[in-house]
C-alpha positions as CSV (number, residue, x, y, z in Angstrom):
1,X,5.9,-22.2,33.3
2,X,4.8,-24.4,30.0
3,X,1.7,-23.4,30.4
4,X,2.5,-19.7,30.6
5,X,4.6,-20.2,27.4
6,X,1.1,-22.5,25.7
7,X,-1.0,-19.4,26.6
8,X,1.5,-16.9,25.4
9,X,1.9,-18.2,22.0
10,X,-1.6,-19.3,21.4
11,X,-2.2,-15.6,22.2
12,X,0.4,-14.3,19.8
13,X,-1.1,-16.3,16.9
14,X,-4.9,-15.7,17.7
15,X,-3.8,-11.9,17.2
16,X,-0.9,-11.8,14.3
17,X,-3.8,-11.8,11.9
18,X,-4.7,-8.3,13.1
19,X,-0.9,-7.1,12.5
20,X,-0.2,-8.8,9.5
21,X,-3.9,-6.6,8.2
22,X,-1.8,-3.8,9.4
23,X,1.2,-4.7,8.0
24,X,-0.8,-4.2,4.6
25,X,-2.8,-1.0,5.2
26,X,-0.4,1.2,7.1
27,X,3.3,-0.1,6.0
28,X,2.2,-1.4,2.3
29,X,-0.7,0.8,1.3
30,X,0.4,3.8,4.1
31,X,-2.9,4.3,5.5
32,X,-4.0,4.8,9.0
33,X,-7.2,2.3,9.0
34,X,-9.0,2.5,11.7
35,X,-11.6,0.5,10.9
36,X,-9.7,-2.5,12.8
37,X,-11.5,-2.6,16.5
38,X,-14.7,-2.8,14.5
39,X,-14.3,-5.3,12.3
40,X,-12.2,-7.3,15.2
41,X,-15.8,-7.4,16.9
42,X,-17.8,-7.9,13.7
43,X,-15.3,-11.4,12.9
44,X,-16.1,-12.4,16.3
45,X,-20.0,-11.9,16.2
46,X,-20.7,-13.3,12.4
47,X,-18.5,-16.1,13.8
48,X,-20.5,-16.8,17.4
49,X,-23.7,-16.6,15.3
50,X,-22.2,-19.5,12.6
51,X,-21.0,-21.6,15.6
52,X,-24.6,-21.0,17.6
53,X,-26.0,-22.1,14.0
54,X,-23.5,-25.2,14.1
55,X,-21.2,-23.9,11.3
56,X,-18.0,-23.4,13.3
57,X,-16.0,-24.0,10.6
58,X,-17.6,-21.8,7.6
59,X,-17.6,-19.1,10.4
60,X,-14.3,-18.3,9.2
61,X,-14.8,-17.6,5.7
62,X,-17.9,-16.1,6.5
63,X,-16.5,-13.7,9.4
64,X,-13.4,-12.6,6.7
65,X,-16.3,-11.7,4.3
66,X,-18.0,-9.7,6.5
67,X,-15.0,-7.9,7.4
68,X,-14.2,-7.3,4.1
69,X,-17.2,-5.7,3.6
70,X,-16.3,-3.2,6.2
71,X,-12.8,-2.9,4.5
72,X,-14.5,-2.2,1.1
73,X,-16.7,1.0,3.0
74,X,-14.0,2.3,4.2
75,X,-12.2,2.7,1.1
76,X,-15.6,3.7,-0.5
77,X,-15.6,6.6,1.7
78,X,-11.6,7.6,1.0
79,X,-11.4,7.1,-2.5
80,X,-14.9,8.0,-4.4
81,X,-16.5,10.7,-1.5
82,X,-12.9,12.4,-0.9
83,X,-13.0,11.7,3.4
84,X,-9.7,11.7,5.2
85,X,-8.1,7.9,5.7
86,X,-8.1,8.2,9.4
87,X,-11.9,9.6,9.8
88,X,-13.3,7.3,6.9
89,X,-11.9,4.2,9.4
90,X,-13.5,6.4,12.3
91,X,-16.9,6.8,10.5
92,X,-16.5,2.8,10.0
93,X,-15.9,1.9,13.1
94,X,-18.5,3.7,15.0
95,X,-20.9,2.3,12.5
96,X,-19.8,-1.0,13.0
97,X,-20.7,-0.4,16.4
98,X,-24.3,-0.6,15.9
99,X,-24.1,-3.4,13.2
100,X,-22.2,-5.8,15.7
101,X,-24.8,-5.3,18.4
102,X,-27.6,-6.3,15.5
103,X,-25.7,-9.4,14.3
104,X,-25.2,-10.9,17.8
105,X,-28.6,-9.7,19.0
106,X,-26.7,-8.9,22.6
107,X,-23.3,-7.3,23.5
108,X,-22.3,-10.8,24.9
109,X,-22.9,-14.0,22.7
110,X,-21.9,-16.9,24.7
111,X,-20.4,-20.1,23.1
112,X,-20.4,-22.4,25.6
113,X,-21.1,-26.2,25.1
114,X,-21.2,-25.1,21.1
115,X,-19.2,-26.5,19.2
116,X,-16.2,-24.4,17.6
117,X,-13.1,-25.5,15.6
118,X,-11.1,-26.0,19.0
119,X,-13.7,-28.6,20.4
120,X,-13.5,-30.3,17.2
121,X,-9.8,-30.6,17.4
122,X,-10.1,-31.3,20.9
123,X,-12.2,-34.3,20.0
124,X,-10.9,-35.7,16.5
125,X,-7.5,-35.8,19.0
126,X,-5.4,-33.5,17.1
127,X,-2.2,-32.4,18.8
128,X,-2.9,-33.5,22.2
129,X,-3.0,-30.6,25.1
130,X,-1.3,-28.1,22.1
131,X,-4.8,-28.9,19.7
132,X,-5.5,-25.0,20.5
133,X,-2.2,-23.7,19.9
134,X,-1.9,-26.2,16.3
135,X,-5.4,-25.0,14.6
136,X,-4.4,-21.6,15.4
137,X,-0.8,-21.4,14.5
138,X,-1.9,-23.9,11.1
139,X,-4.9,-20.9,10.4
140,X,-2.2,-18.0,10.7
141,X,0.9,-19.2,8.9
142,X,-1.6,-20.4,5.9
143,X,-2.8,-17.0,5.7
144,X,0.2,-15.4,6.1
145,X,1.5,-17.4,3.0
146,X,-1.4,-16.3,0.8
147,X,-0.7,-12.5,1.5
148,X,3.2,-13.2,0.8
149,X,2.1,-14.7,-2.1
150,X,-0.6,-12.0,-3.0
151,X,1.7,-9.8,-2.9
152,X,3.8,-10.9,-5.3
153,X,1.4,-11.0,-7.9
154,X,0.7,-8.5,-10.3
155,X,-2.3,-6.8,-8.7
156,X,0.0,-7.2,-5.5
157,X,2.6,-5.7,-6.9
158,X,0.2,-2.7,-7.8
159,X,-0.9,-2.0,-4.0
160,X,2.5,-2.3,-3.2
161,X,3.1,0.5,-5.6
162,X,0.2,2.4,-4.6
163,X,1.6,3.0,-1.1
164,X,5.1,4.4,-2.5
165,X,3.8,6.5,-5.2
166,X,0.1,6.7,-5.8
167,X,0.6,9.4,-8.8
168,X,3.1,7.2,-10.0
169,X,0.5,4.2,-10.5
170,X,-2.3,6.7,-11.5
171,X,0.2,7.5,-14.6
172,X,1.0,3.9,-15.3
173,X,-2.4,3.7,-16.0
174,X,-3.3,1.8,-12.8
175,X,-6.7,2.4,-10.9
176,X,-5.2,3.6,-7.6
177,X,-9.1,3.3,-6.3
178,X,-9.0,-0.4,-7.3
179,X,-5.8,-1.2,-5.6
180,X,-6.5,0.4,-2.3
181,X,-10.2,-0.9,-1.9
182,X,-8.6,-4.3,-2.7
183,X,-6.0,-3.7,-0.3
184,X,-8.7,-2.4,3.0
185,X,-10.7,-5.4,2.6
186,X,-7.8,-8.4,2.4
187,X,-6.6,-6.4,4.9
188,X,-9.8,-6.3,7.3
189,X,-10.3,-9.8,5.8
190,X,-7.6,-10.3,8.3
191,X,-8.7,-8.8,11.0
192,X,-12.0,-10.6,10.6
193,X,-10.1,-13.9,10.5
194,X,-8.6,-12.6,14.1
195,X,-12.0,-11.7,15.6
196,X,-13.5,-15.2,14.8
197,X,-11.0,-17.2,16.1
198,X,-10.4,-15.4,19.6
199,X,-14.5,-15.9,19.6
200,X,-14.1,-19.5,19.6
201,X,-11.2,-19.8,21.4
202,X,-12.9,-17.8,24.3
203,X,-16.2,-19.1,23.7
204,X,-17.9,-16.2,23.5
205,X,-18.3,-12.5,21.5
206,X,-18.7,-9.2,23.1
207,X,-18.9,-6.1,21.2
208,X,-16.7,-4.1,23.5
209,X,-14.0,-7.0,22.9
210,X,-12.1,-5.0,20.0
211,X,-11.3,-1.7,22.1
212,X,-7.2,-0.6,21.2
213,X,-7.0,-3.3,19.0
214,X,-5.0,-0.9,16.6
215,X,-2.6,0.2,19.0
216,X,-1.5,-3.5,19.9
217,X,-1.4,-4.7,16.6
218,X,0.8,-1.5,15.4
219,X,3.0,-2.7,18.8
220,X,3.4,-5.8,17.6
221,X,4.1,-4.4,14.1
222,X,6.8,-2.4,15.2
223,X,8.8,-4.8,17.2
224,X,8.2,-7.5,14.2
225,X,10.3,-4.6,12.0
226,X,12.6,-3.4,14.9
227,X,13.8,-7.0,15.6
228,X,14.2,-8.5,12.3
229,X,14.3,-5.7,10.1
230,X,12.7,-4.9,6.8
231,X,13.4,-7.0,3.1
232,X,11.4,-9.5,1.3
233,X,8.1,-9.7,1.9
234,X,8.6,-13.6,3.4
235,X,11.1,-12.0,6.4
236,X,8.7,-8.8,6.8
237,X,5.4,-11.1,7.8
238,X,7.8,-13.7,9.8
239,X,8.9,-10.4,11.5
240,X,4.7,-9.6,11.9
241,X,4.3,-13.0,13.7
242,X,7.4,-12.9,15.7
243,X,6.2,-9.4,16.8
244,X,2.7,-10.8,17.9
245,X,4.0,-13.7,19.7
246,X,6.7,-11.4,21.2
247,X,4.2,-8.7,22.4
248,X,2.2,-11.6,24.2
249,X,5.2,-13.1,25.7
250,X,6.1,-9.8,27.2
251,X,2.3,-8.8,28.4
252,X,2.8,-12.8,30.1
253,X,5.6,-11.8,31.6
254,X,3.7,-9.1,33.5
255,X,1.1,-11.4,34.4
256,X,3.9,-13.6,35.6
257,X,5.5,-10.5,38.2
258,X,2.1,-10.5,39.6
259,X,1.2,-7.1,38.0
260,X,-2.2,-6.4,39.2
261,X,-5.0,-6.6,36.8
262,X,-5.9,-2.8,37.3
263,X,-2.4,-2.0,36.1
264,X,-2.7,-4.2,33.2
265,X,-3.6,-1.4,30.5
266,X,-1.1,1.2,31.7
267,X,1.4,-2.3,31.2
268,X,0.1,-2.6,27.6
269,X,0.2,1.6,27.3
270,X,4.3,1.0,28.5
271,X,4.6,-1.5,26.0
272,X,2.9,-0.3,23.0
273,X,4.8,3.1,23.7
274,X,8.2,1.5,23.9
275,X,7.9,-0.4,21.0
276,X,6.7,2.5,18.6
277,X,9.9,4.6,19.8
278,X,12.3,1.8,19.6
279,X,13.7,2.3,16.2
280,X,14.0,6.2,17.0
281,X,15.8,5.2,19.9
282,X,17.8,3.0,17.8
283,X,18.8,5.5,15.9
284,X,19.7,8.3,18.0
285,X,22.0,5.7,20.3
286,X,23.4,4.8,16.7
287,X,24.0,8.1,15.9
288,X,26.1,9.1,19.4
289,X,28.1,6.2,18.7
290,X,29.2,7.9,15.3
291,X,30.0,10.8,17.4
292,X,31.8,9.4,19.9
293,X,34.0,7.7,17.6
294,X,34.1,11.0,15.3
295,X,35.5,12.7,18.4
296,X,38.1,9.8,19.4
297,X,39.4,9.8,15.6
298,X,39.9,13.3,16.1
299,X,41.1,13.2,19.2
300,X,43.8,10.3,18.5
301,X,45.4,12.9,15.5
């Protein structure tokens, strides 16, 4: 059972980075990016191509910069040549496609006997049997600082802005093009960051490995906001990571029942689906209970 629970939240962490990047494109900024499975994979392959180098530890930088780049083409293509959000992320992605396959030289880049920032902990002693779980969770809760504290700044601020009123910040004589290219690549940053850890941790990169990584991260979105609710921006990314780790626990769970593997995705399909219509779920139960007691008030007169 401990090692159910290990698994299950070193599996929520190694994937929060890839809701807390939607946190900031589709509930901050209010776009649909989809250029998340792509530059999931892309993270992963700069980052087995560092580690095969012997740089496991600037693989990380380097795989957030890389996905960043992706993040700044897909704003390119939404805010200076006029394409739809949605398809921009789609043009992206499939691009990204080809690109991942020429950075790792093969769909499947194998780590195994390299060294990555797990092995190190593993041998520098660090944390015992949890070394995996600490690096991770240590990576994730440092980065989700810098973006609470990002967005508090005054360029922050701006984004933040952009996603409730764009016109608004075009009038206040803030480049809405600035703030939502900035915005796409901290946020793919992210996702990067995501993709290069789950590479090391599973010592290996394929480039089919990011397929419906949008859908889980908007899952674990979703039940981050449902559980613990929106207000500052400190208890809205807690509520991200909660989310992921909850999602994880829940998918272990399955595992647990003795689901079988072939039923695994319909499992995550029940889950994701559950999730996204929780809160309008929420809302209709909350709104028979206000009839119901209507209807007894009136009825008791």
């Amino acid at each position: 059972m401990l090692i159910i629970i290990q698994t299950a939240l070193e599996a929520g962490f190694l994937y929060a980075p890839i809701a807390l990047a939607l946190f900031l494109s589709f509930s901050i900024l209010d776009i649909a990016d989809m250029t998340t499975d792509g530059a999931f994979v892309l993270g992963g392959a700069v980052s087995a191509v560092c580690c095969v180098a012997g740089h496991p530890v600037l693989a990380l930088p380097a795989a957030m910069l890389a996905a960043a780049a992706a993040g700044f083409i897909t704003a390119f293509l939404q805010t200076r040549l006029g394409v739809p959000s949605i398809l921009a992320g789609i043009v992206t992605n499939i691009g990204l496609y080809s690109i991942n396959l020429m950075v790792m030289g093969t769909s499947n880049l194998s780590l195994f006997q390299m060294e990555t920032i797990y092995t190190m902990a593993r041998a520098s002693g660090f944390a015992g049997s949890w070394y995996k779980l600490a690096v991770t969770a240590l990576a994730v809760v440092l980065v989700a600082a810098l973006l609470v504290l990002f967005l508090g700044t005054r360029l922050g601020l701006s984004i933040r802005a952009t996603g409730d009123n764009a016109d608004m910040v075009r009038a206040s004589s803030i480049d809405p093009t600035f703030t939502i290219t900035v915005g796409l690549c901290v946020a793919n940053a992210m996702t990067g960051l995501s993709g290069a850890m789950v590479a090391q941790y599973n010592t290996y990169a394929d480039v089919n490995s990011g397929t419906g990584m949008v859908v889980l991260a908007l899952a674990a979105l979703v039940i981050g906001e449902t559980l613990i609710g929106k207000g500052s921006m400190l208890r809205r990314a807690v509520g991200v990571l909660a989310g992921s780790v909850i999602y994880r626990f829940i998918y272990a769970a399955a595992l647990r029942a003795n689901v079988p593997a072939d039923y695994m995705k319909l499992v995550s399909a029940v889950i994701v689906g559950v999730a996204i219509a929780a809160p309008t779920v929420r809302k209709w139960a909350a709104f028979q209970m206000q009839k119901r007691r209507a209807a007894a008030r009136k009825g008791g007169r």
